[in-house]
C-alpha positions in Angstrom: 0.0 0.0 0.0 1.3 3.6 -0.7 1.8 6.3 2.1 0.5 9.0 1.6 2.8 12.2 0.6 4.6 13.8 4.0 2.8 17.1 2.4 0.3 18.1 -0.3 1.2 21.4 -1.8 -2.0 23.3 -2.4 -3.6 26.1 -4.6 -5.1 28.7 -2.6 -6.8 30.2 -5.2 -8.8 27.0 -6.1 -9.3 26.7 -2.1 -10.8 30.1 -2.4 -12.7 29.9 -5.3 -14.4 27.0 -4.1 -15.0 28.2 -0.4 -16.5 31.6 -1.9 -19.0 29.4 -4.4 -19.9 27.2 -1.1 -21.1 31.2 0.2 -18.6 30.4 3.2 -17.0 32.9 5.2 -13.1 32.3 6.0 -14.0 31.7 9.8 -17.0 29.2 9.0 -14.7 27.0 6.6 -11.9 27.1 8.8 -13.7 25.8 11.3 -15.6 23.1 9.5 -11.9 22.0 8.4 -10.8 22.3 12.3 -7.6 24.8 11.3 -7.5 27.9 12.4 -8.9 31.3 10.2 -5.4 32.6 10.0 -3.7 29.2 9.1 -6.5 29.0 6.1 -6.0 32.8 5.2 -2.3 32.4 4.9 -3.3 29.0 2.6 -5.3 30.9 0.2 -3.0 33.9 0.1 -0.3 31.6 -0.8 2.3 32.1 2.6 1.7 28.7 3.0 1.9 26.6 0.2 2.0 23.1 2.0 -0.2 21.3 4.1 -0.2 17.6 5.9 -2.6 15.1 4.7 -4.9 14.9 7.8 -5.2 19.0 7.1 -6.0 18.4 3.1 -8.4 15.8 3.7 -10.3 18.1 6.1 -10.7 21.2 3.7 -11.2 18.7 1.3 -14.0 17.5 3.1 -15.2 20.9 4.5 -14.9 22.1 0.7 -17.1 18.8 -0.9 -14.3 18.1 -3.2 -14.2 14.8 -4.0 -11.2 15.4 -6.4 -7.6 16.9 -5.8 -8.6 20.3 -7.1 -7.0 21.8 -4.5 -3.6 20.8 -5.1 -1.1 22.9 -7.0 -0.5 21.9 -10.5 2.4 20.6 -10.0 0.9 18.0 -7.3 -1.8 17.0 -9.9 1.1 16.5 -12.5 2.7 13.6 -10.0 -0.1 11.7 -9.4 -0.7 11.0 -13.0 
């Protein structure tokens, strides 16, 4: 069985885009996704580019993405 990477690196603009189409406020998803507002601000606004898997999964899930949408291009582009 694979692990799991030791960090996804994400795109905060997808994060974002999708939270804003959802009609969530930065606080409300943050604390759907059990992180902290500033931690996802500084996610979206790209001073953080990397997250663990336990965090990914849980914007993922707070987010409804059932995809990797959220990772950075470059992310995508290995898992192929």
């Amino acid at each position: 069985m694979e692990r799991p990477p030791a960090t996804y690196q994400v795109n905060g603009a997808a994060i974002r885009t999708r939270r804003k189409e959802l009609g969530m406020g930065l606080a409300e998803c943050a604390a759907a996704a059990g992180i902290s507002r500033p931690y996802l601000s500084q996610l979206e606004l790209a001073h953080r580019r990397h997250t663990r898997p336990p965090i990914y999964a849980a914007l993922r899930t707070a987010l409804r993405v059932t995809d990797d949408s959220l990772l950075a291009i470059e992310d995508q582009l290995s898992k192929e």
